[in-house]
N, C-alpha and C positions, 0 to 999 in steps of 0.2 A: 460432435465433440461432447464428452463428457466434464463439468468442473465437480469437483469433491473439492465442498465446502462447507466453513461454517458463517453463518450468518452474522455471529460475532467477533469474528477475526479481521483484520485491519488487513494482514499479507490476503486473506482470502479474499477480501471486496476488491484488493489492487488488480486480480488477477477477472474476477468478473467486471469488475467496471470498462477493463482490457478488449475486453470481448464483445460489452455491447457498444463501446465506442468504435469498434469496428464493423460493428453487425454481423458478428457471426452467429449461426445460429449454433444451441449448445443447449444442451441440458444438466440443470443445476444438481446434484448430489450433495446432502445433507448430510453431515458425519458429525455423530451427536457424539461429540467430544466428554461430556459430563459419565456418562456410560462407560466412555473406553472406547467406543469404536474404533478411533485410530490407533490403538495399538492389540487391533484383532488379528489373525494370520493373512485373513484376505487385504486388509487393507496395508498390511507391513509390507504384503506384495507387491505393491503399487509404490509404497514408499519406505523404506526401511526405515527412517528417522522418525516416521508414527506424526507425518505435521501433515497440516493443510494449509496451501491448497496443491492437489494433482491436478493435472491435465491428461486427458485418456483421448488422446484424439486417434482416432480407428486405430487405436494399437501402440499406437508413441505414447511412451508413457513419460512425463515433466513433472519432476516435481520442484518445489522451489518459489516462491510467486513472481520473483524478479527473470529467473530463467523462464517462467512461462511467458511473462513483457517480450522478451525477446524473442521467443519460440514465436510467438504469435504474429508478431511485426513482421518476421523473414519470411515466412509460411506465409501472410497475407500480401509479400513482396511490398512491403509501405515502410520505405526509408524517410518520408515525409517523417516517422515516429520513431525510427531508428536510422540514423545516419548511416552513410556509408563511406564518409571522407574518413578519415585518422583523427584528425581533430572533430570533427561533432561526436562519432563514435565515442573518442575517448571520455570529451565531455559526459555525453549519455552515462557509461560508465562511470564516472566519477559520482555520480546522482545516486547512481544505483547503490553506491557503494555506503553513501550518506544513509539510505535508506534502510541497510541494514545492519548500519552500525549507530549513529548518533539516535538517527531515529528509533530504533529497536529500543536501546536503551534510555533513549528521553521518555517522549510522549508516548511510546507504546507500551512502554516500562510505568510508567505512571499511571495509565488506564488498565494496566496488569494488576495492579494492587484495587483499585475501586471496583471494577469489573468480576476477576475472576478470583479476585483474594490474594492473589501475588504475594510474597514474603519480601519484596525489596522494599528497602530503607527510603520513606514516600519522600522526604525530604531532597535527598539525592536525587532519586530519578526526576524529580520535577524540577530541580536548579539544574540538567543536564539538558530539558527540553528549553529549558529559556537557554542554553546557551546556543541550541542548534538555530531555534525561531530566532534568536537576534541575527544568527549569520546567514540566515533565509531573508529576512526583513533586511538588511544591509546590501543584498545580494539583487533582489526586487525591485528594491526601491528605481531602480532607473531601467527596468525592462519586467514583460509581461510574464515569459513565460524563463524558465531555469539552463535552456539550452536553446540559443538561435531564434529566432522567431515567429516559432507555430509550435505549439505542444507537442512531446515526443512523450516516452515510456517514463523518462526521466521528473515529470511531473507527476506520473500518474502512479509512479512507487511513492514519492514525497506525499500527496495527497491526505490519503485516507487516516493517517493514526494524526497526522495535523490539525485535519479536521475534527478531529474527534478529541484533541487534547483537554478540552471542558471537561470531560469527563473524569480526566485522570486528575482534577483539580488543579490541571494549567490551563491558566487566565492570557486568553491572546488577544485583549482589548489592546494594547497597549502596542500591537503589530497593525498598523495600517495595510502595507503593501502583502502582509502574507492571507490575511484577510482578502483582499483585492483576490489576489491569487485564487483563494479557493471559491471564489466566485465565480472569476473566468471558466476553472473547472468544471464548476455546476453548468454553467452555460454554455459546453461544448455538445452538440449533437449527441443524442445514444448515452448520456450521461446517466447512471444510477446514482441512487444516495447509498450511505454505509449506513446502517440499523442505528438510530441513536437510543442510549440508553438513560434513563435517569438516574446519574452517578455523579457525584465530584459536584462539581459546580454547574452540571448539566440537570443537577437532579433539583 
């Protein structure tokens, strides 16, 4: 399997962290986004919408990092991390869905502006991350993990831009259980870190 990524992207760590917590073997591809790489002809091939991350696994080509979560759970046959009932399923999905909606626009939208320069209004997207982390933290507070009880894909999209919301200059002292959370994280087997940068309040 090939992953095309960048080292700074939040959906791209989701998708590699994906993989070593499964131990799949894979080779990393670097797409130096500051260049343009991703929106060269070869790689618009792979993915029309010019984002990372891909997945090129002998020929399937995934792009999306939430559709790779899932691509990869069915493929490694581990409903332990994707359900297969209706109800955890749908659960799972619903995470997913959190993922690339509040999240996008919270904590990844906030570390869009410290990080890569972002033109959003810093104020917004960071009252839009404490609204998401207070309904994580509400959410937590009386269970370990966001769906059932053993980590699915549903964590592991939530993760990364959370983790890294210091950056964006959200302050997540004030989250006990979502804290907790990304520890347990850390403490899963096969577990990577996301590149931290000195930005926001991280810096």
């Amino acid at each position: 399997m090939k992953l095309y990524h960048h080292s700074l992207s939040g959906h791209a760590h989701r998708a590699r962290l994906f993989l070593s917590l499964l131990g799949l073997p894979h080779e990393l591809i670097e797409v130096d986004l500051a260049s343009g790489a991703h929106k060269t002809a070869d790689f618009l091939a792979l993915n029309p919408f010019g984002q990372v991350p891909v997945l090129d696994d002998h020929g399937v080509v995934v792009a999306d990092s939430n559709a790779i979560l899932v691509y990869l759970a069915k493929k490694a046959g581990r409903a332990d991390w994707l359900p297969e009932d209706p109800q955890g399923a749908a659960a799972v999905q619903r995470w997913l869905s959190v993922a690339a909606g509040e999240i996008a626009y919270g904590p990844a939208a906030a570390r869009l502006v410290t990080v890569f320069g972002a033109r959003f209004d810093a104020a917004e997207v960071i009252a839009r991350a404490h609204t998401i982390l207070a309904k994580l933290e509400s959410h937590l507070a009386a269970r370990q993990w966001l769906v059932g009880k053993s980590p699915t894909i549903a964590d592991v999209a939530i993760y990364s831009y959370v983790a890294r919301a210091p950056e964006g200059n959200v302050d997540l002292a004030g989250y006990a259980a979502v804290n907790a959370f990304l520890r347990r994280v850390e403490a899963l087997p096969g577990f990577v870190p996301f590149i931290r940068t000195p930005a926001g309040l991280a810096a």
